[in-house]
N, C-alpha and C positions, 0 to 999 in steps of 0.2 A: 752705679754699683758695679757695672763691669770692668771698669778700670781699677778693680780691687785686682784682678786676675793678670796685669802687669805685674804687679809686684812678684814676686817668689815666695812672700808670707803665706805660710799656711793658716795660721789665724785669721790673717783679714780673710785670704781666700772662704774660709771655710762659714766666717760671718756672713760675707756678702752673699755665700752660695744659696745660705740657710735660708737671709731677706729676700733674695732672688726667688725661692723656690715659694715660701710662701704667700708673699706682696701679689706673685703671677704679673709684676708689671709687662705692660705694652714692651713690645720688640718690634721697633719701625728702621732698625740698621741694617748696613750692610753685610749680609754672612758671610762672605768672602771675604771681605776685611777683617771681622773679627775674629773669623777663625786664626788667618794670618797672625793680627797683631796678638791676640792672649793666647795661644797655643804654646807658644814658648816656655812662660812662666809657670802656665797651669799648672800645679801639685793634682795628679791625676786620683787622688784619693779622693777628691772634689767634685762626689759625682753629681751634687747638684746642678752644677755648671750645663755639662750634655743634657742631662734632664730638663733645666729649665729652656734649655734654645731649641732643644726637637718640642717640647709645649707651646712653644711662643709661635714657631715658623714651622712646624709639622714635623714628624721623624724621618718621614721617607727624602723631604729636601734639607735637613742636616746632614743624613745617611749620605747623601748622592752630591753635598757640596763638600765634607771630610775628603768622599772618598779622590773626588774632580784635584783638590790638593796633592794627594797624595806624590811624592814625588817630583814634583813639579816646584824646582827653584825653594825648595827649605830644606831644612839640615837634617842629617836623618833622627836629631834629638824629637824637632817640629814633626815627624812624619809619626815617631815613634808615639808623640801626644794625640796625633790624628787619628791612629789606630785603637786607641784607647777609647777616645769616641765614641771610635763603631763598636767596639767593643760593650762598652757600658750603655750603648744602644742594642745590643745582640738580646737582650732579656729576651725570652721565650713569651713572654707572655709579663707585656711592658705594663698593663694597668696592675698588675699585681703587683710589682716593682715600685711603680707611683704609689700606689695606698701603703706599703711598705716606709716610703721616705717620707712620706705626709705624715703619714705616723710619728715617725721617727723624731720630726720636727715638733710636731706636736707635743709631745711628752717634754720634748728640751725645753717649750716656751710656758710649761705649767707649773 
């Protein structure tokens, strides 16, 4: 399902993001690489995506591998997606955020 976020489609993206968020499957991959490889494409309106990977592998180690990126050998388009990250991780108060999108999905699949 992550290798929807190669593409630049905002539809597929936006499907997989939906199946990603609510399936909650296992995340046994590399985050360093992923970030790398689908940061590029990502369509940043796709907040599923951040959401579902700080769920899977904690916020605080998405937070701190985004930020370890940062700058280091990607273009500033790849840096510009990174910060969007932290960003759509910046919520004040992230479980209200989640029951928010959970929601959100919920009513789309009824």
């Amino acid at each position: 399902m992550l290798a929807a976020f190669r593409s630049p489609s905002y539809p597929l993206q936006q499907a997989a993001g939906g199946i990603l968020w609510k399936a909650k499957t296992s995340y046994d991959r590399n985050l360093v690489k992923d970030l790398i490889e689908l940061t590029p494409n990502w369509n940043v309106s796709v907040e599923e995506l951040p959401w579902y990977l700080a769920e899977m592998t904690d916020i605080e180690e998405l937070r701190k591998t985004a930020e370890s990126l940062l700058g280091k050998a990607n273009t500033a388009h790849t840096d510009q997606k990174l910060e969007s990250i932290l960003w759509w991780l910046s919520a004040k108060d992230p479980d209200v955020f989640r029951e928010k999108l959970t929601r959100s999905w919920d009513n789309t699949f009824t």
